[in-house]
N, CA, C and O of each residue as an XYZ file, in Angstrom:
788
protein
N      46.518    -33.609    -15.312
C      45.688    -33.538    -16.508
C      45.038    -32.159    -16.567
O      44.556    -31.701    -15.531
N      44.997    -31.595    -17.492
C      44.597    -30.186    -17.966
C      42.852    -30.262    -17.853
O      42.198    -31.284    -18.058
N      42.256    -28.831    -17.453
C      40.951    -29.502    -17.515
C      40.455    -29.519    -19.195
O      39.451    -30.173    -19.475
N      41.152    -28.823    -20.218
C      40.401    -29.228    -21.730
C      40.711    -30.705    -21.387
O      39.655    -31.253    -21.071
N      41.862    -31.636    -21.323
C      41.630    -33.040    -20.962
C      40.666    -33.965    -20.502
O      40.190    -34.984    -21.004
N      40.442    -33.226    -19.157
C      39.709    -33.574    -18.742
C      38.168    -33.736    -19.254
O      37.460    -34.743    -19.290
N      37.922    -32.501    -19.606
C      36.311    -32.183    -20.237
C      36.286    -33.362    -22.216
O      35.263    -33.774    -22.762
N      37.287    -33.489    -22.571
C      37.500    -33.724    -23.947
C      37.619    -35.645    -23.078
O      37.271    -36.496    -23.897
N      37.908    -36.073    -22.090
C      37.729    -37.534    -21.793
C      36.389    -37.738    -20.996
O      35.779    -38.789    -21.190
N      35.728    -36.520    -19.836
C      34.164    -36.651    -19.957
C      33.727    -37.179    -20.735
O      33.258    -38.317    -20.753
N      33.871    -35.960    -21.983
C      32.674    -36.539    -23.915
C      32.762    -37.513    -23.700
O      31.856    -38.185    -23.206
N      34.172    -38.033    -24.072
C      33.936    -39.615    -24.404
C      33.567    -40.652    -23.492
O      33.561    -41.709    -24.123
N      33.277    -40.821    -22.375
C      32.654    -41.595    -21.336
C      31.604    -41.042    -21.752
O      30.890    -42.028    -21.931
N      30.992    -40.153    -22.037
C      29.230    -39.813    -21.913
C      28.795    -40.330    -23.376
O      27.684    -40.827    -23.561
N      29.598    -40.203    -24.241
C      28.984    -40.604    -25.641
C      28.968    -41.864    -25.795
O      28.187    -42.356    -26.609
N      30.186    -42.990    -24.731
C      30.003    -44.006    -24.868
C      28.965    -44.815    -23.988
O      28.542    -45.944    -24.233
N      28.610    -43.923    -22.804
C      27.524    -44.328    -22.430
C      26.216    -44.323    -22.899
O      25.341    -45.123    -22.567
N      26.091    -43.258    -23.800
C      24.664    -42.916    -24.466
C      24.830    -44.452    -25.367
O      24.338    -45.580    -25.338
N      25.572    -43.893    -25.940
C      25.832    -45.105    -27.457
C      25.385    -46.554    -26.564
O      24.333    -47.163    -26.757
N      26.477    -46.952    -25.519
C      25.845    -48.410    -24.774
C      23.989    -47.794    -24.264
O      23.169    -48.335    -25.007
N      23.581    -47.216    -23.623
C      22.556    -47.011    -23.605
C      21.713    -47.241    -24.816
O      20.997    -48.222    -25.018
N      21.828    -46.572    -25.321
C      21.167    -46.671    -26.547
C      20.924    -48.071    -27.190
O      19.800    -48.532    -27.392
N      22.196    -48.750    -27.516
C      22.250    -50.128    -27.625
C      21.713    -51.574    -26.882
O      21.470    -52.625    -27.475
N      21.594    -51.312    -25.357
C      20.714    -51.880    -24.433
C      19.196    -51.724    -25.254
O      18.446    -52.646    -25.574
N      19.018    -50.358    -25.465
C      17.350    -49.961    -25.480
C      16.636    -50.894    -26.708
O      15.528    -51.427    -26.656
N      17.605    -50.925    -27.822
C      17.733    -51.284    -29.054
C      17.409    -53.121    -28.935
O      16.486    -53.835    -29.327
N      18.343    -53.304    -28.393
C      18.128    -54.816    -27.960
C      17.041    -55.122    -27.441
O      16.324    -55.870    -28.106
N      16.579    -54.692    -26.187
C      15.699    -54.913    -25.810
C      14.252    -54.706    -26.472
O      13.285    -55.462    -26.380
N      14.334    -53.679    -27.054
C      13.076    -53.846    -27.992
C      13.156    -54.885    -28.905
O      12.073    -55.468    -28.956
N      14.211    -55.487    -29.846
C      14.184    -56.003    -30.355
C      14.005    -57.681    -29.705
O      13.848    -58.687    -30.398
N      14.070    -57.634    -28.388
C      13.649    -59.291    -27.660
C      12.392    -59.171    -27.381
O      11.797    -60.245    -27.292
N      11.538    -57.859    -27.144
C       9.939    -57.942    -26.869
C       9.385    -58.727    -27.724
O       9.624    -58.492    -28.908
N       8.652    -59.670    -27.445
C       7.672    -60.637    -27.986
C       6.918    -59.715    -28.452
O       6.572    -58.695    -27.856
N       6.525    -60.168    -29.956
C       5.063    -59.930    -30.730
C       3.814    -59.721    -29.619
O       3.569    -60.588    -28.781
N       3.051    -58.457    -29.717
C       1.764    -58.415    -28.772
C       1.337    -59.038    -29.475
O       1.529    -59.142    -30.687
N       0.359    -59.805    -28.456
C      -0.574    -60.785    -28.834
C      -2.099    -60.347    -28.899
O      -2.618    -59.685    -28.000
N      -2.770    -60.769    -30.030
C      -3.772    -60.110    -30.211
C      -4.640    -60.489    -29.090
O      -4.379    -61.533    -28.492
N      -5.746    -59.694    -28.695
C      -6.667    -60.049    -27.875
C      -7.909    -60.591    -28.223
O      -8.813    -59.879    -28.660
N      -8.050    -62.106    -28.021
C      -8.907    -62.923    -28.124
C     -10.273    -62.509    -27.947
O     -10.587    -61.773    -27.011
N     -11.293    -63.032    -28.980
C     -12.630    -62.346    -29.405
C     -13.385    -63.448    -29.549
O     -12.835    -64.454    -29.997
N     -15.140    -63.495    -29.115
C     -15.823    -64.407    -29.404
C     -16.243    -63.935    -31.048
O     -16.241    -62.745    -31.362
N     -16.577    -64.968    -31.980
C     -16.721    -64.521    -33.249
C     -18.340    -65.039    -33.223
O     -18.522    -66.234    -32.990
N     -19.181    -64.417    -33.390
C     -20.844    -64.933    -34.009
C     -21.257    -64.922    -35.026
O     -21.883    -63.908    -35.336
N     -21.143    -65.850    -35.887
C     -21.793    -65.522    -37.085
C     -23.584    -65.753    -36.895
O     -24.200    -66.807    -36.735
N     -24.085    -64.372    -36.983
C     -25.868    -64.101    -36.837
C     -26.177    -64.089    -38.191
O     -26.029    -63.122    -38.939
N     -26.702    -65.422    -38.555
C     -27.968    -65.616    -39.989
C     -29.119    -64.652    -39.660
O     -29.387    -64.030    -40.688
N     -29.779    -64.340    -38.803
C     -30.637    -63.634    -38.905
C     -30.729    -61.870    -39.460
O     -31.549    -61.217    -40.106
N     -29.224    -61.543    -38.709
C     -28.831    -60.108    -38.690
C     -27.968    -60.255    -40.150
O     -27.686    -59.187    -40.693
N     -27.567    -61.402    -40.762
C     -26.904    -60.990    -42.041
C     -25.161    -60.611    -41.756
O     -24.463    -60.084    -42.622
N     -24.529    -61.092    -40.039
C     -23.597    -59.869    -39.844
C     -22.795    -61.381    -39.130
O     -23.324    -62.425    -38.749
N     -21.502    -61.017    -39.149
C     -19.909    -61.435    -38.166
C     -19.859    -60.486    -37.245
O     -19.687    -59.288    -37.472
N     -20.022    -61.047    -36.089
C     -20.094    -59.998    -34.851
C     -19.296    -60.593    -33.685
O     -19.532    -61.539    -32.935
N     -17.805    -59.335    -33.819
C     -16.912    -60.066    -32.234
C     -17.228    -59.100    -31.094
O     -17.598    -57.928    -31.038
N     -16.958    -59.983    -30.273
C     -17.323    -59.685    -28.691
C     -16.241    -59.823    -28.088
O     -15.339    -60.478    -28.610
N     -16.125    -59.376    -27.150
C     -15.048    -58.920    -25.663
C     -15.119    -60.884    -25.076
O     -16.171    -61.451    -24.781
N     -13.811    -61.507    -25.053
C     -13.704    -62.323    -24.801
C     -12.747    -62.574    -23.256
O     -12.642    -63.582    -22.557
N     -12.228    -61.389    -23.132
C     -11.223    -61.665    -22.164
C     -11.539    -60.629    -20.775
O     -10.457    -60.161    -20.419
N     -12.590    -60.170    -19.958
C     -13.379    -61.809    -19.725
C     -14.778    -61.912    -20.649
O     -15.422    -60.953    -21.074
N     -15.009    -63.030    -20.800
C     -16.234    -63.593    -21.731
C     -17.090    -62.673    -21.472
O     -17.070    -62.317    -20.294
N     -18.071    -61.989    -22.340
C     -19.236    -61.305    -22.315
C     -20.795    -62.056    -22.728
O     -21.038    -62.706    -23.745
N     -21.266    -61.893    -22.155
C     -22.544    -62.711    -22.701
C     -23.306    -62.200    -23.706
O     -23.225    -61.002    -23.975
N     -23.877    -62.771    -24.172
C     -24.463    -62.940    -25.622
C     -26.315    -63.501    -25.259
O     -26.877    -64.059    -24.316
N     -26.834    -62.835    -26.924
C     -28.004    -62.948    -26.765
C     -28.975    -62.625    -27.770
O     -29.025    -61.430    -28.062
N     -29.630    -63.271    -28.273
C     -29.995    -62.868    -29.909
C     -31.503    -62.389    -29.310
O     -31.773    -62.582    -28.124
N     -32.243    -61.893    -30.027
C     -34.015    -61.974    -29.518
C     -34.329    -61.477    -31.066
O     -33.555    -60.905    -31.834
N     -36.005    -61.958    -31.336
C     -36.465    -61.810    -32.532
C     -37.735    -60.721    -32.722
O     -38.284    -60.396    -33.774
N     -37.996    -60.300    -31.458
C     -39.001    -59.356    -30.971
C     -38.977    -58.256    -30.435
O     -38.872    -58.237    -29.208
N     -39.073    -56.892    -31.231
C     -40.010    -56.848    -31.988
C     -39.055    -56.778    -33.382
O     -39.768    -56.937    -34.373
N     -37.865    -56.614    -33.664
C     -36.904    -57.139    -35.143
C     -35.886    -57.866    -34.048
O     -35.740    -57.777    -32.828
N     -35.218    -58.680    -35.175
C     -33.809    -59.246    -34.894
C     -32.913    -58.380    -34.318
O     -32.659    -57.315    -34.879
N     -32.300    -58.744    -33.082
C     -31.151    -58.171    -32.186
C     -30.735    -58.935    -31.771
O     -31.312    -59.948    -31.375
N     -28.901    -58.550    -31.703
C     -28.278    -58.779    -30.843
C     -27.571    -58.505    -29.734
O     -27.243    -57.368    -30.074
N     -27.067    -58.644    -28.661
C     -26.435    -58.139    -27.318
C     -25.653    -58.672    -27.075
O     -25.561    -59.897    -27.165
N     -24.751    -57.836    -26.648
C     -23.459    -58.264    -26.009
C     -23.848    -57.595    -24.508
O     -24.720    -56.735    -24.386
N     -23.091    -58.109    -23.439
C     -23.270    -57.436    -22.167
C     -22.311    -58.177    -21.196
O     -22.245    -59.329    -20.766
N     -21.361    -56.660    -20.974
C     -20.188    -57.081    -19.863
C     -20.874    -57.976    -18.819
O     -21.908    -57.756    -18.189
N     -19.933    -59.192    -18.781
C     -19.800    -59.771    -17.305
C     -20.076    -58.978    -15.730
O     -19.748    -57.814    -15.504
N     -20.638    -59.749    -14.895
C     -20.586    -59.053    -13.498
C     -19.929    -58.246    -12.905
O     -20.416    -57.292    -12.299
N     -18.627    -58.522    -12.994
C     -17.390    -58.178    -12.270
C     -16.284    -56.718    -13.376
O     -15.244    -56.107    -13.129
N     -17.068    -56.722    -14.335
C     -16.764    -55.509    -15.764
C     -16.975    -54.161    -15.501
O     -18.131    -53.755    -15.381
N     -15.861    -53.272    -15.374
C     -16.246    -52.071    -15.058
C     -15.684    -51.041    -16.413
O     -14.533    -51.254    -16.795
N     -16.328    -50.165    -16.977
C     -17.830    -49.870    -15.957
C     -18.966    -50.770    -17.105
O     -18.689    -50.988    -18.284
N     -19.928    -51.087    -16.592
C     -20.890    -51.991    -17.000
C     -21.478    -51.515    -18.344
O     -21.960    -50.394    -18.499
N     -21.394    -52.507    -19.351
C     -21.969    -51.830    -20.548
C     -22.583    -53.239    -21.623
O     -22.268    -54.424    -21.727
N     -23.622    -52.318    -22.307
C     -24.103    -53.321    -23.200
C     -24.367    -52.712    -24.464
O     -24.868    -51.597    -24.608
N     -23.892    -53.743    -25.675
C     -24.240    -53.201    -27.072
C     -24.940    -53.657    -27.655
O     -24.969    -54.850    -27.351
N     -25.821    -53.364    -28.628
C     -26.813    -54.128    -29.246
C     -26.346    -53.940    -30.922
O     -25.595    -53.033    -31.281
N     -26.812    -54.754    -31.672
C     -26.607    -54.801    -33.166
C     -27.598    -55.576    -33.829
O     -27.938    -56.755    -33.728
N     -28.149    -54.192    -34.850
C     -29.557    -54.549    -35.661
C     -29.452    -54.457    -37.074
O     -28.809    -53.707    -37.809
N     -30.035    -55.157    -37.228
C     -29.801    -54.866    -38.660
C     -31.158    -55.107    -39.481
O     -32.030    -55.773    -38.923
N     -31.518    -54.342    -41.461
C     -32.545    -54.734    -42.121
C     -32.147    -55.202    -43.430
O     -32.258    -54.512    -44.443
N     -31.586    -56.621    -43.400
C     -30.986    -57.110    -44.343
C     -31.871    -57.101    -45.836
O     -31.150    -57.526    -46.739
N     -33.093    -56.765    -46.256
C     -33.958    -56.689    -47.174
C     -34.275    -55.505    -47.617
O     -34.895    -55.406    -48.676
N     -33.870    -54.286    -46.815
C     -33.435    -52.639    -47.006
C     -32.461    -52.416    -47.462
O     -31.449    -53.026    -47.114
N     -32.449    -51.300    -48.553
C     -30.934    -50.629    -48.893
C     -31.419    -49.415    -49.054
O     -32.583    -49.161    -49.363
N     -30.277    -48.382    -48.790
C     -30.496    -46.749    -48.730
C     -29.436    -46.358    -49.473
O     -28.300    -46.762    -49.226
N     -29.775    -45.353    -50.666
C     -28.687    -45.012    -51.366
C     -27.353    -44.304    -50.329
O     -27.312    -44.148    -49.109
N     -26.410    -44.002    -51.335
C     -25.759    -43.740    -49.979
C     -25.787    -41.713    -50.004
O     -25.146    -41.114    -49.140
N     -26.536    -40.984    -51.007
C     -26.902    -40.041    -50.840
C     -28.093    -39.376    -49.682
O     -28.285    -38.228    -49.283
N     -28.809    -40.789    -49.357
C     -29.712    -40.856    -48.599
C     -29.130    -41.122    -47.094
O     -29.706    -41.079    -46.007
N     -27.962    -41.373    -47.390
C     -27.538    -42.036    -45.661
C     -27.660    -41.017    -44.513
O     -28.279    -41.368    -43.508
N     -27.217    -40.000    -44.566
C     -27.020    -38.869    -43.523
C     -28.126    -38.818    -42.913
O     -28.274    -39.065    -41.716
N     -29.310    -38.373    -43.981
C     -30.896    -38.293    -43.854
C     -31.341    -39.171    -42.826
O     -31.764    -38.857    -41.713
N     -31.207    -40.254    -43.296
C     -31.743    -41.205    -42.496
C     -31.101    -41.520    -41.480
O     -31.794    -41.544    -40.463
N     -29.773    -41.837    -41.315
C     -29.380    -41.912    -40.530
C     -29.873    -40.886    -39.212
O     -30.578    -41.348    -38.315
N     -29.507    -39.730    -39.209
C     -30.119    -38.712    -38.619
C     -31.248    -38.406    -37.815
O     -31.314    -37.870    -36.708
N     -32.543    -39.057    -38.939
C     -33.763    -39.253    -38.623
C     -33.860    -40.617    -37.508
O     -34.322    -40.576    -36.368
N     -33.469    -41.418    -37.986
C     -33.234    -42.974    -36.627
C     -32.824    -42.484    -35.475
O     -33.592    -42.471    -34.513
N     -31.366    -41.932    -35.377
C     -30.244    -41.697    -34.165
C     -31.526    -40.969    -33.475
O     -31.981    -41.392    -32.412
N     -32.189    -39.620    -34.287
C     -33.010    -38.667    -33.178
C     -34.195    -39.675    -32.795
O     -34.823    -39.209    -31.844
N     -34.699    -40.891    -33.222
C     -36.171    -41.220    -32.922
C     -35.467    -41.996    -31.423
O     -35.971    -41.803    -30.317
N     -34.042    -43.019    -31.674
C     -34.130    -43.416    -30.965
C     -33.354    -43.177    -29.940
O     -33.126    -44.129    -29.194
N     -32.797    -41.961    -29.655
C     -32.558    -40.832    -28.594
C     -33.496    -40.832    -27.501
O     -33.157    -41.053    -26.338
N     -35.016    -40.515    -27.979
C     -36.198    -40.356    -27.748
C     -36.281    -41.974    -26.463
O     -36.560    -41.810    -25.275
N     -36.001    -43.273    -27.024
C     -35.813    -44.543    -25.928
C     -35.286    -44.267    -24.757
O     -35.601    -44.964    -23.792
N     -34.391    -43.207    -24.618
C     -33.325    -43.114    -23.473
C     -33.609    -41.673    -22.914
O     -32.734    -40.949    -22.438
N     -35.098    -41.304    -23.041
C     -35.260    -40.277    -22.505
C     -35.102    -39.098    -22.892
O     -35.409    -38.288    -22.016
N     -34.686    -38.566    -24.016
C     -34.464    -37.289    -24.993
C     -36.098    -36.735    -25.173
O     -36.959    -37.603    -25.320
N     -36.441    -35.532    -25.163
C     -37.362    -35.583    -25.432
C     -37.352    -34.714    -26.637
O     -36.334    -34.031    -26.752
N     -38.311    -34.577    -27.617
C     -38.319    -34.206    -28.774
C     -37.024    -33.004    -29.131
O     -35.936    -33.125    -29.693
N     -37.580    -32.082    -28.644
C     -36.193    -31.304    -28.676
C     -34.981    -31.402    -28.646
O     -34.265    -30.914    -29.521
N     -34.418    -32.230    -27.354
C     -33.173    -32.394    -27.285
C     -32.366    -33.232    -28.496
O     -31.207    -33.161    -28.907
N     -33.914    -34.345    -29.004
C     -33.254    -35.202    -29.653
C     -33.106    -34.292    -31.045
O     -32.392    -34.791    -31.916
N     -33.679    -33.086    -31.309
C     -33.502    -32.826    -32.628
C     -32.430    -31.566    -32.494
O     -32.146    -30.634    -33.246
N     -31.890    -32.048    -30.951
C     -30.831    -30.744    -30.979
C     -29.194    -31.892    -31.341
O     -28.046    -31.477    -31.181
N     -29.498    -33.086    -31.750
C     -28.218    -33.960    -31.774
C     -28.320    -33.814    -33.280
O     -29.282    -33.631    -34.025
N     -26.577    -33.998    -33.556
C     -26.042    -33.650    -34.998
C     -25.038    -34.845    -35.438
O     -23.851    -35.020    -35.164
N     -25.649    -35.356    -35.964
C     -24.858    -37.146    -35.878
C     -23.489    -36.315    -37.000
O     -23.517    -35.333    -37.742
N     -22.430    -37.288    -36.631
C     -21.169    -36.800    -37.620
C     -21.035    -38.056    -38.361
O     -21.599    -39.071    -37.952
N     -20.397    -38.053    -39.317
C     -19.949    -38.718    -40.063
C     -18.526    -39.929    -39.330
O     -17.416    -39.628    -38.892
N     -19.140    -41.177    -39.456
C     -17.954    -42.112    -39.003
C     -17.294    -43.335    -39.687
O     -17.708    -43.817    -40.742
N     -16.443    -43.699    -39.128
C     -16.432    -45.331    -40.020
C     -16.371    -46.112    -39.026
O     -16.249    -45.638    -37.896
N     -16.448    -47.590    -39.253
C     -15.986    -48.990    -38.505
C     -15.903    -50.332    -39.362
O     -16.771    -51.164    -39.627
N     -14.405    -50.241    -39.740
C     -14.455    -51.539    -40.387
C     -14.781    -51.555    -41.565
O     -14.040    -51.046    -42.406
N     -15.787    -52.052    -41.856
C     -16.563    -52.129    -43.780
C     -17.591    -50.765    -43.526
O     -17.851    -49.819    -44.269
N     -17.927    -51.012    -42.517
C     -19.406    -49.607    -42.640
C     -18.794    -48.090    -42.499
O     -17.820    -47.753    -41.825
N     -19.591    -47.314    -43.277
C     -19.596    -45.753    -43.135
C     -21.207    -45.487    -42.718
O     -22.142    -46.245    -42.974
N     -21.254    -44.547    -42.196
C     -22.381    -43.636    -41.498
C     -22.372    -42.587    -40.895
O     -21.862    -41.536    -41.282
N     -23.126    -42.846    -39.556
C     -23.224    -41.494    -39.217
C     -23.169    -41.544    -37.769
O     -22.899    -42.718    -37.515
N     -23.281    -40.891    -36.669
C     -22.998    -41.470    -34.966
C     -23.152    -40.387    -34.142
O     -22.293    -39.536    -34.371
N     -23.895    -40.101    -33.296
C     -23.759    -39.381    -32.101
C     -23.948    -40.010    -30.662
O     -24.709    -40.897    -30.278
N     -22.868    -39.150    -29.902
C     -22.933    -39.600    -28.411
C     -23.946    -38.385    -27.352
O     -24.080    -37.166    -27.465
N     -24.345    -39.068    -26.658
C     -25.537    -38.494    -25.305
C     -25.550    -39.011    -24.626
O     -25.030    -40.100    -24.384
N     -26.675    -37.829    -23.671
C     -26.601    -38.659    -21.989
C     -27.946    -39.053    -22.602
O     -28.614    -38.675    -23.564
N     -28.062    -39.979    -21.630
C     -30.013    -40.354    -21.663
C     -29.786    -41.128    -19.864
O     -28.845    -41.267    -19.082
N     -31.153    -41.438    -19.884
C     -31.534    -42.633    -18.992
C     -32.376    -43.862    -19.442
O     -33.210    -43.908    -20.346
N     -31.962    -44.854    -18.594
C     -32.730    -46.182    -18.953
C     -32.813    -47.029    -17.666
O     -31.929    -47.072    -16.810
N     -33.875    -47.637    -17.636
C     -34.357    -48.093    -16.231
C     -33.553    -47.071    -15.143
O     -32.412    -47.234    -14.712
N     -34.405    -46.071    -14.857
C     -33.990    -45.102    -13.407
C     -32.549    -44.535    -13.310
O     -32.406    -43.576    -12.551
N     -31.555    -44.958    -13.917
C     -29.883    -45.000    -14.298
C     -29.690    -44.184    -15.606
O     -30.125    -44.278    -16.754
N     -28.730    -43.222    -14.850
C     -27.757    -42.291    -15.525
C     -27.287    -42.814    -17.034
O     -26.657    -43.849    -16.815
N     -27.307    -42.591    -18.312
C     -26.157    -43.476    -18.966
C     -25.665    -42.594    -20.071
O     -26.453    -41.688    -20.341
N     -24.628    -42.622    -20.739
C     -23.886    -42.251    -22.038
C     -24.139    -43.418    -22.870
O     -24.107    -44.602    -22.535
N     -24.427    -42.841    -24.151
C     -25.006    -43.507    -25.152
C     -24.519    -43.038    -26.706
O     -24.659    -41.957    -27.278
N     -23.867    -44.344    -27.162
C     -23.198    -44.012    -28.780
C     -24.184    -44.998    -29.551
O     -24.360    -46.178    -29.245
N     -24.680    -44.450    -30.401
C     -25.134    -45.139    -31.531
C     -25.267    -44.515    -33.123
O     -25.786    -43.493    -33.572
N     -24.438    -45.801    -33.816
C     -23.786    -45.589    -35.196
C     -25.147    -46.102    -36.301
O     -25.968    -46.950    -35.950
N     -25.171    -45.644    -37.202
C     -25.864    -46.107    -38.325
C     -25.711    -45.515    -39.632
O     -26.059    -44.424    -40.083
N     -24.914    -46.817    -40.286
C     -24.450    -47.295    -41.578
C     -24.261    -48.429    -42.491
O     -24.923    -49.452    -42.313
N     -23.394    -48.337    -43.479
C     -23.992    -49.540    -44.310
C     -22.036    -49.613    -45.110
O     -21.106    -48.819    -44.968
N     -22.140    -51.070    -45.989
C     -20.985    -50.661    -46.795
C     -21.582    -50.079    -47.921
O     -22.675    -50.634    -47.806
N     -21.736    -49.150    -49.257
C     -22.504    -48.996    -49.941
C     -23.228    -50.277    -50.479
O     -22.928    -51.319    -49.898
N     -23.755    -50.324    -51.071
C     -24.907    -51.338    -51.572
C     -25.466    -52.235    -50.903
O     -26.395    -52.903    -51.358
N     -25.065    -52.360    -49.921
C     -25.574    -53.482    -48.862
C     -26.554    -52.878    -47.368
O     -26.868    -51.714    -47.119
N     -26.800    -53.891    -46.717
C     -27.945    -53.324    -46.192
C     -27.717    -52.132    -45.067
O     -26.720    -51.409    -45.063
N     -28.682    -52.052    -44.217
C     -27.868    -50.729    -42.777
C     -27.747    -51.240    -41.570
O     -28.527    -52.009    -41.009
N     -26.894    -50.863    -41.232
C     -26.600    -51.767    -39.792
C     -26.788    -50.473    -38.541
O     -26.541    -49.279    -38.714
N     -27.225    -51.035    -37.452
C     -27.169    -50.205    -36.075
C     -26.733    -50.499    -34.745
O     -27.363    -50.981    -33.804
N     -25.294    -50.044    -34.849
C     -24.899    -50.354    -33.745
C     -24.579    -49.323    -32.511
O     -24.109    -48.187    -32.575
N     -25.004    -50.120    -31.312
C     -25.627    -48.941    -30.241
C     -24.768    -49.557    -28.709
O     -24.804    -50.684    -28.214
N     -24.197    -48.590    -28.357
C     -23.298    -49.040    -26.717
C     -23.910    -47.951    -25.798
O     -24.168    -46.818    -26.206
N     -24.137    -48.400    -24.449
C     -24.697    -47.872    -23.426
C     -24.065    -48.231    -22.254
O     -24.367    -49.321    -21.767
N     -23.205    -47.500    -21.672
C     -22.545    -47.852    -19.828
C     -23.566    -46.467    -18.894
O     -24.706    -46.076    -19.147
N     -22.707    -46.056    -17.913
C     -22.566    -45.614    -17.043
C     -22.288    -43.798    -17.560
O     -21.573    -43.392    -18.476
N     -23.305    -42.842    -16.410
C     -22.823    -41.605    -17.245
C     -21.445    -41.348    -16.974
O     -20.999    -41.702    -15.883
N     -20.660    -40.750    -17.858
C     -19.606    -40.405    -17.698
C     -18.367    -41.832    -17.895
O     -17.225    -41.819    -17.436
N     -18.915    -42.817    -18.589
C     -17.727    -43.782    -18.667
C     -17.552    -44.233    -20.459
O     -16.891    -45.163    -20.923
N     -18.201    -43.446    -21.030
C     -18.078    -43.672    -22.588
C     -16.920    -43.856    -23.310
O     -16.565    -44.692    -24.141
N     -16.263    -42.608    -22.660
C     -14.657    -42.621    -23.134
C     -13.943    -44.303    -22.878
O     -13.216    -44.905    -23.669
N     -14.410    -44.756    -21.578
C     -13.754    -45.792    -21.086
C     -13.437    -46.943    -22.064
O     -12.554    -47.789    -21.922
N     -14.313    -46.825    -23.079
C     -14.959    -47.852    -24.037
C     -14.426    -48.294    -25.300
O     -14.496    -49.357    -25.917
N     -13.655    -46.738    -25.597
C     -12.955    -46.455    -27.212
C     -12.621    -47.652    -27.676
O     -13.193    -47.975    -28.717
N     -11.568    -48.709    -27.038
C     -10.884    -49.866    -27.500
C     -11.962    -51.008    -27.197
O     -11.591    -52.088    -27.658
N     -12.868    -51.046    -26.719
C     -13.793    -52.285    -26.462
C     -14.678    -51.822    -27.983
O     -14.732    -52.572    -28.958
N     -15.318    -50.470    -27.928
C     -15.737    -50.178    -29.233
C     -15.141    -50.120    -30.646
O     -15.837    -50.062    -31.660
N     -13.649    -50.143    -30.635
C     -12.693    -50.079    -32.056
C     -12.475    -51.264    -32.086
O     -12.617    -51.638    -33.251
N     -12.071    -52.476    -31.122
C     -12.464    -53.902    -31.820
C     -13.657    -54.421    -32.001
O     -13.583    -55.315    -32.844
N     -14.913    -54.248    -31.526
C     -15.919    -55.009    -32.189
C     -16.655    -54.439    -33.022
O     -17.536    -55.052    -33.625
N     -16.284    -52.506    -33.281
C     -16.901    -52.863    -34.542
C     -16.653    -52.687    -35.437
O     -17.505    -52.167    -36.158
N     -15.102    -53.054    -36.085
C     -14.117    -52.218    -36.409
C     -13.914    -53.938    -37.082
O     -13.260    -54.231    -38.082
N     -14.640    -54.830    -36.243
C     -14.286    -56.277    -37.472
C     -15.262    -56.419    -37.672
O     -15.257    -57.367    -38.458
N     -16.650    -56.009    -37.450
C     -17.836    -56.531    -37.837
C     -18.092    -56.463    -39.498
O     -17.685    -55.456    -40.077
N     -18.830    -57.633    -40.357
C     -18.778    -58.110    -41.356
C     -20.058    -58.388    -41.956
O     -20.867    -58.949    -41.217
N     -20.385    -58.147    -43.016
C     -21.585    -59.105    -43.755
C     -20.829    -60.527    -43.851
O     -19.619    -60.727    -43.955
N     -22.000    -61.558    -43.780
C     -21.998    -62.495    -44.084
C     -22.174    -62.713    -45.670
O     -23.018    -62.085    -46.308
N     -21.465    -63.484    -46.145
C     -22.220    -63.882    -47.368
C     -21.127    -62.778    -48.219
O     -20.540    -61.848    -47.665
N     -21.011    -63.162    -49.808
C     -20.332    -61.851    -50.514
C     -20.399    -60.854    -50.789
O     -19.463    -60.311    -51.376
């Protein structure tokens, strides 16, 4: 056999291997089962006005309090790394135009910077950006702070859907584990809801 023969019956073993390759790959994607969504506790809070899901897999605990306004908490399980808790507030009897949102928004994020140890300055050195989740638009910045003696990274959002009231939602872990969070933070608040039409 000549080697053009030779090299011209290579091709075709290699193209028919790609091609079967290819065809394996094809199949097989096409037998992967549907991902299955990941299971969420759903709360509907009358007080907060809001549909609020939580990290179900493993269960997170829950916790409403009425003092000094209506809140709620979510807070990883024991064994949850890295350890984090979110809170969600809301002033269902308030509305802020939505020319007004930045403003205010802005003005909140820096007061309550100030909780986690910011002190005046720093907090008026934060520049909330513009975000979404779900139905709400607002506004959001991330920082370090501390809370009880402990290091922490701290995101907190505040927005509204237009005409409806403002919501504040706030996550706190471990310094340096914020990033960890993205998908625990893009499902819960990414379905969160008014109640009611």
């Amino acid at each position: 056999m000549t080697a053009a023969a030779c090299s011209r019956r290579r091709r075709r073993v290699m193209g028919a291997t790609a091609l079967a390759l290819l065809g394996v790959s094809a199949q097989a994607q096409k037998q992967e089962p549907a991902r299955a969504l990941r299971e969420m506790q759903i709360h509907r809070v009358e007080q907060l006005g809001l549909e609020i899901w939580v990290e179900n897999q493993p269960p997170w605990e829950t916790k409403s309090t009425s003092q000094p306004h209506p809140e709620f908490t979510a807070q990883s399980p024991e064994n949850y790394f890295p350890p984090t808790v979110m809170t969600y507030t809301s002033w269902p009897k308030e509305r802020v135009a939505q020319k007004d949102l930045e403003q205010v928004a802005t003005s909140a994020i820096r007061r309550a910077s100030q909780n986690f140890g910011l002190n005046l300055g720093q907090s008026r050195g934060l520049s909330p950006v513009a975000a979404s989740y779900g139905v709400l638009q607002g506004f959001e910045a991330d920082f370090a702070g501390t809370g009880n003696g402990q290091e922490l990274d701290v995101k907190i959002f505040i927005g509204h859907t237009p005409g409806r009231f403002l919501v504040v939602l706030l996550v706190y872990t471990q310094r340096g584990k914020l990033g960890q969070l993205r998908e625990v933070v893009r499902r819960a608040w990414g379905k969160l809801k008014y109640l009611g039409a």
